[in-house]
C-alpha positions in Angstrom: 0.0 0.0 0.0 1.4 3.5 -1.0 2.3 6.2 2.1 -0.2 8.6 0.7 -3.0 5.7 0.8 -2.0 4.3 4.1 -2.0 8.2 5.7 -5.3 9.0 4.6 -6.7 5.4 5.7 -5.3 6.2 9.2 -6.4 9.7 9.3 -10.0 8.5 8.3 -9.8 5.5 10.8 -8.7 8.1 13.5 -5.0 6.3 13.4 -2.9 8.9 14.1 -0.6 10.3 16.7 1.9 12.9 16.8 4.6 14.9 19.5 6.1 18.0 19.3 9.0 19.2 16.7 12.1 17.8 18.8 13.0 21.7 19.6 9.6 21.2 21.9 9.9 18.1 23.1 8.1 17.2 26.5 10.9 18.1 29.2 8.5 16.8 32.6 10.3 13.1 31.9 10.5 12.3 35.7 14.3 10.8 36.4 13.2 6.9 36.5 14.6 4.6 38.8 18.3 3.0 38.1 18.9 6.0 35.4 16.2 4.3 32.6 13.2 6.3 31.0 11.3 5.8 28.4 12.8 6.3 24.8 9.8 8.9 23.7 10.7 10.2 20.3 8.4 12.1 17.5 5.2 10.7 15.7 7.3 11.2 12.1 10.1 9.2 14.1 8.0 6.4 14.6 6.8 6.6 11.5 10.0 6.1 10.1 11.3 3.3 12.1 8.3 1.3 11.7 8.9 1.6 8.3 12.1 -0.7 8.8 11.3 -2.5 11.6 7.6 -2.6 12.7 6.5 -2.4 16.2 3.6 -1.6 18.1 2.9 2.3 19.0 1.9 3.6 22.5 1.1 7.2 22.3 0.6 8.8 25.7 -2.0 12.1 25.3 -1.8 14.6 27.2 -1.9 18.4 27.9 0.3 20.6 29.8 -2.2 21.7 32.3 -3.4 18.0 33.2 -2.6 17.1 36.8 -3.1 13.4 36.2 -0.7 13.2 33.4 1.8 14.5 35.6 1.3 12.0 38.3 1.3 9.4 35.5 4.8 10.7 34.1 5.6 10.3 38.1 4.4 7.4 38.8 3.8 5.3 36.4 6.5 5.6 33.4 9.2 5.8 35.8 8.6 2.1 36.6 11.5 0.3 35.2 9.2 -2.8 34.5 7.4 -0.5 32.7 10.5 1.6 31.2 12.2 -1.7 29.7 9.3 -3.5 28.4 8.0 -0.3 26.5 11.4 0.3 24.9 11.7 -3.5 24.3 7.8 -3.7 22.7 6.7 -0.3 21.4 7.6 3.2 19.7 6.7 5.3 22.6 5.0 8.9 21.4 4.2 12.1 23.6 0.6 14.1 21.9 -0.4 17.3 23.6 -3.4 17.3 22.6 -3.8 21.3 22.9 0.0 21.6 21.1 -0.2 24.9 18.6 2.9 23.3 16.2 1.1 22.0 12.9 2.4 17.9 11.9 3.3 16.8 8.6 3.5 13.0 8.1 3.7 11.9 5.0 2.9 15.0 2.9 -0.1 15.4 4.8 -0.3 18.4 7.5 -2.6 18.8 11.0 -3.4 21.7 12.6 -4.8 22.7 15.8 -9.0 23.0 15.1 -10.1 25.0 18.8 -9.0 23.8 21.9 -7.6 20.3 20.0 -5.5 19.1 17.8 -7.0 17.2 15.3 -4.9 13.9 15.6 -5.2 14.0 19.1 -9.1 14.1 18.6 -9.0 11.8 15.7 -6.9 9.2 18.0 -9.1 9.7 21.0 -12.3 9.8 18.5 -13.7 12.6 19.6 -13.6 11.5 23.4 -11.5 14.2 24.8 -10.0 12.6 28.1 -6.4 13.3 29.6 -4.4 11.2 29.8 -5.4 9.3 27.2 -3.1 6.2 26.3 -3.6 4.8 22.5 -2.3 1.8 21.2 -1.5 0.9 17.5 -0.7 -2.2 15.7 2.6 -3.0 13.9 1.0 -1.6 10.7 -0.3 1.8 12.5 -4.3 0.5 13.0 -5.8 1.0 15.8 -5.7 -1.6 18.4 -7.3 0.5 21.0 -7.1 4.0 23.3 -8.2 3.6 27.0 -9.1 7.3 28.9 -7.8 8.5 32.4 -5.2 7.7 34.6 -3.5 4.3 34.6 -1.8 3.1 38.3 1.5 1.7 37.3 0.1 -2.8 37.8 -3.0 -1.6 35.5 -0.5 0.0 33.3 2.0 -3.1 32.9 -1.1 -5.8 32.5 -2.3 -3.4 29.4 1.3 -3.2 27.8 2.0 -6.8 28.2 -1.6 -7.8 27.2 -1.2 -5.4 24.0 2.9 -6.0 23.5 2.2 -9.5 23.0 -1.0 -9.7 20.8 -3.0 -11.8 24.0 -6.2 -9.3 23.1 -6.1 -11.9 20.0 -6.2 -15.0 22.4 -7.8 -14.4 25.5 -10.0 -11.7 27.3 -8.5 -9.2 29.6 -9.7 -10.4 32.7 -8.7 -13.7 32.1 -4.9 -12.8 30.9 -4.8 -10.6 34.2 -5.8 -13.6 36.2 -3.7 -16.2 34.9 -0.9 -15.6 32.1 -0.2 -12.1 33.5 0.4 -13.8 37.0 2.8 -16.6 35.4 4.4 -14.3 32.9 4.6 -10.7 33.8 4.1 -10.0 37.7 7.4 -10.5 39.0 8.7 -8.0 36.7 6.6 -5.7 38.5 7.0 -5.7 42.4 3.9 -4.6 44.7 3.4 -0.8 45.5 5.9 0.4 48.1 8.7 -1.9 46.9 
């Protein structure tokens, strides 16, 4: 499928994500434990390392006056569970959804429309809820964005779940209840450890 015809299919489909020209990137990274963070880079980078090497995208929305998305940079991405199996499974992307800087991708440019940008409301179809996390598949459709505030456990069961295709095998609850136990938990202690 051509670029051009892949953009506008995601655009339609409400597919896209995007972050700030690299001269605004989001500086409120908290300093994660043991020196790791997440390896956030641009929409367009993404975009172009999926290209070559396909991989999931997680975009975290946000906006700069959004006290929960602060407390989610602070608590939950500084998990290094978290931290190591987003670098390992995903391209990670930063949104403001209120961000003034128009995005090209692909020939194709989007502009802030009101309060919003229009990939952020396109990606959160229309549901305007920060933080907003949205996940895309290895070919940049939608697998799914999920509103509000994510504790960091709730956070690691939807990445795993997501990271390794178990939405295609098994229902949440029951991937939280038995393969997430086996398979992911002790990669991510209890609260207060």
């Amino acid at each position: 499928m051509r670029l051009s015809a892949l953009l506008l299919t995601l655009l339609l489909a409400g597919l896209f994500a995007s972050f700030r020209p690299s001269a605004d990137r989001y500086v409120a990274d908290p300093p994660a434990r043991e020196g790791k963070k997440i390896n956030w880079i641009s929409f367009k980078e993404a975009h172009e390392l999926n290209q070559k090497a396909p991989r999931k995208i997680i975009i975290d929305v946000y906006t700069g006056w959004c006290g929960w998305c602060k407390v989610m940079d602070q608590k939950t991405f500084s998990q290094p569970a978290i931290i190591d199996y987003v670098n390992e499974h995903f391209y990670a992307v930063k949104l403001d959804a209120e961000q003034d800087a128009d995005i090209t991708v692909g020939g194709q440019t989007f502009r802030k429309q009101g309060n919003a940008h229009e990939l952020a409301v396109s990606l959160l179809q229309g549901k305007m809820s920060y933080p907003s996390t949205v996940f895309l598949d290895e070919k940049m459709a939608m697998i799914q964005p999920i509103a509000g505030y994510l504790e960091p456990r709730m956070f690691h069961q939807v990445i795993t779940y997501f990271g390794g295709n178990y939405q295609t095998k098994e229902k949440f609850d029951d991937f939280k209840a038995t393969t997430y136990v086996k398979e992911f938990q002790p990669a991510m202690p209890p609260a207060g450890k």
